[in-house]
ZALUM-303307 format. One record per atom (N, C-alpha, C): residue in one letter; atom name; x, y, z. Coordinates in nm, 3 decimals, padded with zeros to 5 digits. Last residue first. Layout:
<recs>
['a' 'CA' [X Y Z]]
...
</recs>
This chain:
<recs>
['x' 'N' [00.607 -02.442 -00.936]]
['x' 'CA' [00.556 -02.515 -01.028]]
['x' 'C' [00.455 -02.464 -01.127]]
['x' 'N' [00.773 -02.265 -00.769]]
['x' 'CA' [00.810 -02.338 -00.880]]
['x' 'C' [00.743 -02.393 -00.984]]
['x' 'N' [00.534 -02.192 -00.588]]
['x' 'CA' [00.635 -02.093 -00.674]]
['x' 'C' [00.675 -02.107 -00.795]]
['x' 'N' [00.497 -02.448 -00.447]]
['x' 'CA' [00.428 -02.368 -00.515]]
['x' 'C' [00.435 -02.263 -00.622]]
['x' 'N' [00.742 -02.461 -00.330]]
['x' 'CA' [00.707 -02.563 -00.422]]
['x' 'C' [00.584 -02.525 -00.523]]
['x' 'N' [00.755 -02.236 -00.185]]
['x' 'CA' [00.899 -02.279 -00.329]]
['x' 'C' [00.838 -02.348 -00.381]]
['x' 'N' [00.533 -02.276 00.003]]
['x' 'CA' [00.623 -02.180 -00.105]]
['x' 'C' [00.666 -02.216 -00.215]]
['x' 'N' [00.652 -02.532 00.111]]
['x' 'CA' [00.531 -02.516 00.050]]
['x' 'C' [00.526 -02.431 -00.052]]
['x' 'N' [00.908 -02.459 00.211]]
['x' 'CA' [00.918 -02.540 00.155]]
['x' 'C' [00.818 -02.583 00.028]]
['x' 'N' [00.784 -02.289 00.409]]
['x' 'CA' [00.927 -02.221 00.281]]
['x' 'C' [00.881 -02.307 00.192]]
['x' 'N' [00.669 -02.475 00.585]]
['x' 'CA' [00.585 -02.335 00.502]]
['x' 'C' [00.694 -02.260 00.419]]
['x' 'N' [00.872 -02.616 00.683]]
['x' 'CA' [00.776 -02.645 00.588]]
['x' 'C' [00.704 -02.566 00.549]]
['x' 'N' [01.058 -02.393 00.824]]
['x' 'CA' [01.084 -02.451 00.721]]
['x' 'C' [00.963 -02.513 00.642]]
['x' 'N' [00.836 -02.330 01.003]]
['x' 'CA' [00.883 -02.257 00.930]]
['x' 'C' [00.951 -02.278 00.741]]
['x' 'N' [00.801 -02.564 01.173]]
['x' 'CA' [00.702 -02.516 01.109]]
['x' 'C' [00.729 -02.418 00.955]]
['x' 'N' [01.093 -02.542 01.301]]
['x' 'CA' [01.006 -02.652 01.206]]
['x' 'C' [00.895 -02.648 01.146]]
['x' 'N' [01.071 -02.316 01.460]]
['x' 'CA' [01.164 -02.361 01.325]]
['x' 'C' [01.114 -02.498 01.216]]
['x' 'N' [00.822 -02.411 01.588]]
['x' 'CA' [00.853 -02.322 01.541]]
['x' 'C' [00.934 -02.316 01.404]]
['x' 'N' [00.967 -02.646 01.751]]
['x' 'CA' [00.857 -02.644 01.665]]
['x' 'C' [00.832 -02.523 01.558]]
['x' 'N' [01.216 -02.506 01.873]]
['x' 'CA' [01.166 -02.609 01.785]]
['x' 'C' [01.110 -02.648 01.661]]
['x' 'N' [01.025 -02.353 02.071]]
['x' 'CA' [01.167 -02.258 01.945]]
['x' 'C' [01.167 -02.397 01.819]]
['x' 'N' [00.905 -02.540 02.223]]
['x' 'CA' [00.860 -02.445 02.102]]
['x' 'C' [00.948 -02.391 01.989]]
['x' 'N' [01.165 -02.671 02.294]]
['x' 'CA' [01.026 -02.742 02.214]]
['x' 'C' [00.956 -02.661 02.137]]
['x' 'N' [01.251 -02.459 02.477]]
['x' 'CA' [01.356 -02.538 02.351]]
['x' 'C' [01.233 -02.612 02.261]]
['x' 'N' [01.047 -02.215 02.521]]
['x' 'CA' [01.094 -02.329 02.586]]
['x' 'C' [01.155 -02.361 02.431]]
['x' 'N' [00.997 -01.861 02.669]]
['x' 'CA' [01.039 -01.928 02.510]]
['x' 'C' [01.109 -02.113 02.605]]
['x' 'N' [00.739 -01.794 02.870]]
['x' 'CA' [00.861 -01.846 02.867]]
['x' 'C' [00.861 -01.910 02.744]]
['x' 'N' [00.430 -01.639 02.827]]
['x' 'CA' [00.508 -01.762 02.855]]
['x' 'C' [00.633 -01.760 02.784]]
['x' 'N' [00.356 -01.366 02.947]]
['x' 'CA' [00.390 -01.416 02.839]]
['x' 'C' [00.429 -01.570 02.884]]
['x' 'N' [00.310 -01.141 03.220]]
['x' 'CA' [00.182 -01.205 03.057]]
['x' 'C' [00.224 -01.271 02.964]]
['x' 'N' [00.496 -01.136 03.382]]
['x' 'CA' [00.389 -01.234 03.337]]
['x' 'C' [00.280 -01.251 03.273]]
['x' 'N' [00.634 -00.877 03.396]]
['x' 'CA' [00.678 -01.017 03.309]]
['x' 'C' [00.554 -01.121 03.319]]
['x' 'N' [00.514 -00.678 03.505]]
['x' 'CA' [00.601 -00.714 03.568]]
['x' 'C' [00.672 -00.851 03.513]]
['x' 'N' [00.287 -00.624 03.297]]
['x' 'CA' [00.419 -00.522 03.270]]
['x' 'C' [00.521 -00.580 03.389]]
['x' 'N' [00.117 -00.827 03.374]]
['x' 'CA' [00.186 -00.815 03.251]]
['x' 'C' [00.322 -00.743 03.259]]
['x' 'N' [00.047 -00.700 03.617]]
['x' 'CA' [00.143 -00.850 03.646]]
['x' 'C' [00.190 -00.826 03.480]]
['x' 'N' [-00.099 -00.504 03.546]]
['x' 'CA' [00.033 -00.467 03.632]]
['x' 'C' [00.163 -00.594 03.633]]
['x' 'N' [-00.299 -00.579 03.411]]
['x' 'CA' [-00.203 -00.508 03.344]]
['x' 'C' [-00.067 -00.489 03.434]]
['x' 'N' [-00.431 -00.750 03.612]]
['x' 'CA' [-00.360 -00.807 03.521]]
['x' 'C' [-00.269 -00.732 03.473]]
['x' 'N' [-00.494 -00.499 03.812]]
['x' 'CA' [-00.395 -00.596 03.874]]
['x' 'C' [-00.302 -00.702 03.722]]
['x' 'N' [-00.646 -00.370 03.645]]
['x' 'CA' [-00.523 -00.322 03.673]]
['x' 'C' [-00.432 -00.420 03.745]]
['x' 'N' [-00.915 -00.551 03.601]]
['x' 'CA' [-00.762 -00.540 03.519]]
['x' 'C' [-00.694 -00.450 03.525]]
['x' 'N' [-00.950 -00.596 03.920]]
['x' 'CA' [-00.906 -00.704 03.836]]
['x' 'C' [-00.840 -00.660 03.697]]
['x' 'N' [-01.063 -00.327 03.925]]
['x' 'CA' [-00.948 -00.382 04.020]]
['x' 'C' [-00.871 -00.518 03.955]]
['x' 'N' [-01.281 -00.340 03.805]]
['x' 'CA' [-01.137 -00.223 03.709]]
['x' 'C' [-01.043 -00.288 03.834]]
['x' 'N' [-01.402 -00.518 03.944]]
['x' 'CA' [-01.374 -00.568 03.806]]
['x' 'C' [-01.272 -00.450 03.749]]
['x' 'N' [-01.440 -00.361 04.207]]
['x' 'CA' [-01.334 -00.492 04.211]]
['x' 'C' [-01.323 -00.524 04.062]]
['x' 'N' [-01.615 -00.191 04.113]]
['x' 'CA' [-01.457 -00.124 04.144]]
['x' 'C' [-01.387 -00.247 04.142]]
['x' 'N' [-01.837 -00.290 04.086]]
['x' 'CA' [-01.790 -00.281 03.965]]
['x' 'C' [-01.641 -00.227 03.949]]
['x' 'N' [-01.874 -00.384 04.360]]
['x' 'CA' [-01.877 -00.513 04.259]]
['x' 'C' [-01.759 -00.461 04.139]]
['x' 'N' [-01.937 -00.133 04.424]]
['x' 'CA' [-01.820 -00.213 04.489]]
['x' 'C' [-01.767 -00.300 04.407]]
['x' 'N' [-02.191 -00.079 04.284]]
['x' 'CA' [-02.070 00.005 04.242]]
['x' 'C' [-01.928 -00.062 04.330]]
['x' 'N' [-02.310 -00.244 04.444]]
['x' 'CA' [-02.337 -00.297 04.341]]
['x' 'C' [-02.183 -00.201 04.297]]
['x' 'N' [-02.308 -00.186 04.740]]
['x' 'CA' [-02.207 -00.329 04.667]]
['x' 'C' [-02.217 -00.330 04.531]]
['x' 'N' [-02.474 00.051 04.662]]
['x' 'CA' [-02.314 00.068 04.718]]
['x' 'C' [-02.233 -00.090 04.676]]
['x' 'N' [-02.752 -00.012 04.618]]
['x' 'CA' [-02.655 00.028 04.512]]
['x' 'C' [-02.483 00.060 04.577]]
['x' 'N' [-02.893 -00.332 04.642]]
['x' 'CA' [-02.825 -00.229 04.748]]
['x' 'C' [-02.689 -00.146 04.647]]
['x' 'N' [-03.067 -00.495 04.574]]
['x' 'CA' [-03.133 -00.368 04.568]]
['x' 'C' [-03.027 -00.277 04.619]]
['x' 'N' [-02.992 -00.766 04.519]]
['x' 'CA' [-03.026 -00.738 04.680]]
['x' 'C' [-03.065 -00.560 04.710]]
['x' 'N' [-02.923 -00.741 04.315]]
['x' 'CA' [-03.036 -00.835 04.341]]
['x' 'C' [-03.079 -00.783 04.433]]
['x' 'N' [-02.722 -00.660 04.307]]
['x' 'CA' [-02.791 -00.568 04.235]]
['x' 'C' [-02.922 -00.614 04.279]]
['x' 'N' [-02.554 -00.775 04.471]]
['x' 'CA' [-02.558 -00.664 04.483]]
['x' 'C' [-02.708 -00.587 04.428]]
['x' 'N' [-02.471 -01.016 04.291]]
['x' 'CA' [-02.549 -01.002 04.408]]
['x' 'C' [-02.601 -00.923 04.468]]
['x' 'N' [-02.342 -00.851 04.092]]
['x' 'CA' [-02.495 -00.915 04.050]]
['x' 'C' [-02.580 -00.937 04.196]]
['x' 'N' [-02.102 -00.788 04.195]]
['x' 'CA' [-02.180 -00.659 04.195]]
['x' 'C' [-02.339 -00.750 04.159]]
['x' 'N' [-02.003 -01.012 04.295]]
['x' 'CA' [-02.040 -00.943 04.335]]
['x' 'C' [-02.148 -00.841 04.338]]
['x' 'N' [-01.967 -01.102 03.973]]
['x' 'CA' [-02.039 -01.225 04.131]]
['x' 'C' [-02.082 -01.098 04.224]]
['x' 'N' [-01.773 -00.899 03.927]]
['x' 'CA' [-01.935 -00.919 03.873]]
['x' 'C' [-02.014 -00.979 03.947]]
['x' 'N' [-01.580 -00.981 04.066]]
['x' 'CA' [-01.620 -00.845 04.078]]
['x' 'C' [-01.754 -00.865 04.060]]
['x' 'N' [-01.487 -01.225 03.983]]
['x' 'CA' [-01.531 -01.195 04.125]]
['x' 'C' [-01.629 -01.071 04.111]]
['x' 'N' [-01.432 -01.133 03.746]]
['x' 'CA' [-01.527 -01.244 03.768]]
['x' 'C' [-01.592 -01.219 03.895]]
['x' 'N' [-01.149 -01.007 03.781]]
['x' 'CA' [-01.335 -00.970 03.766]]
['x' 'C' [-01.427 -01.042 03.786]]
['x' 'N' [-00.999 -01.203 03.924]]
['x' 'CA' [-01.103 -01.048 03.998]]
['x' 'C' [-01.156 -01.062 03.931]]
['x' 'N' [-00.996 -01.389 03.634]]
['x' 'CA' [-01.027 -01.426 03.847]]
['x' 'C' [-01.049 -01.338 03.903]]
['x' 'N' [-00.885 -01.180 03.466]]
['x' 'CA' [-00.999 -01.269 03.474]]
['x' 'C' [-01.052 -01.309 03.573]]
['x' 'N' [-00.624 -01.197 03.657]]
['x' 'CA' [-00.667 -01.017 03.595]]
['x' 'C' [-00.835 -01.090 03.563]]
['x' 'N' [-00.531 -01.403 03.630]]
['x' 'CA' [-00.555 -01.373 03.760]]
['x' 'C' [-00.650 -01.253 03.735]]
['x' 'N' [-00.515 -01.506 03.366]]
['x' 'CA' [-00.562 -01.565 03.455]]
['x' 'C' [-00.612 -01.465 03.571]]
['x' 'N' [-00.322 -01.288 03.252]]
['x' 'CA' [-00.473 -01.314 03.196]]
['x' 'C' [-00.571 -01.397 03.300]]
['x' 'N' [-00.082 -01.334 03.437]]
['x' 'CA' [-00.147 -01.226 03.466]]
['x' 'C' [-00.305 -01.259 03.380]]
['x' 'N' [-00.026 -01.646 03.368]]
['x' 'CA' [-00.058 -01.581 03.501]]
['x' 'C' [-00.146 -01.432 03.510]]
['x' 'N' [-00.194 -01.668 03.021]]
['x' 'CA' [-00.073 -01.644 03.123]]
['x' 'C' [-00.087 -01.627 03.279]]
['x' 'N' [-00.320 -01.718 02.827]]
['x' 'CA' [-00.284 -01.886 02.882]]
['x' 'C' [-00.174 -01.812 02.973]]
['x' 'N' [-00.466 -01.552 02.662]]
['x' 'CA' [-00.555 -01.550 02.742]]
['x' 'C' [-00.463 -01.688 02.862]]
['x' 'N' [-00.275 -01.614 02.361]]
['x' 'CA' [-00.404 -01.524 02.405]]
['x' 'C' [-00.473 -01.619 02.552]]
['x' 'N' [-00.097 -01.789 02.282]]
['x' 'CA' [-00.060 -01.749 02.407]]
['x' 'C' [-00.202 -01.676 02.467]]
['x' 'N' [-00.080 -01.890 02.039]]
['x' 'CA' [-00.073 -01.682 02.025]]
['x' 'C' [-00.052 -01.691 02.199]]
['x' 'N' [-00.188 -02.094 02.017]]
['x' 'CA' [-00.071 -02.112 01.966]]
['x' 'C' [00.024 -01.943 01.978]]
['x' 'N' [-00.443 -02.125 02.091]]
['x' 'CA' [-00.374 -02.154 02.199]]
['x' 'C' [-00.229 -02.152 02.150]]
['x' 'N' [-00.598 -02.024 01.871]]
['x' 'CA' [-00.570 -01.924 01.972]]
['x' 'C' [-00.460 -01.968 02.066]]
</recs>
């Protein structure tokens, strides 16, 4: 997974960090019998992923292409041709 980026950006982070909150919330909420924090709880968790979706679409759901990855990458590439052909061939 950690090679897809899934879940390793500012916005996944932060958009995760409200809800979380949210739920902390609304559980306390629920405990405490009081149905207004509890529906509060559950507005801060759609609050948490509109805030992620928003940071995504402002550039931060992705990590930055670095020279190491592009790299690696190409280098990966080639040996999976390489595997191929050799497979192919034989």
């Amino acid at each position: 997974m950690s090679g897809h980026d899934h879940g390793h950006t500012p916005a996944a982070w932060t958009g995760a960090s409200i809800s979380f909150i949210g739920f902390c919330v609304s559980g306390v909420f629920m405990v405490a019998a009081s149905p207004a924090g509890f529906w509060l709880g559950l507005v801060i968790v759609v609050l948490g992923g509109v805030v992620g979706m928003g940071m995504r679409a402002a550039g931060l759901g992705a990590r930055k292409e670095t020279a190491e990855r592009k790299a690696a990458r190409e280098q990966a590439g080639r040996i999976v041709a390489a595997r191929v052909a050799a497979r192919s061939g034989a």
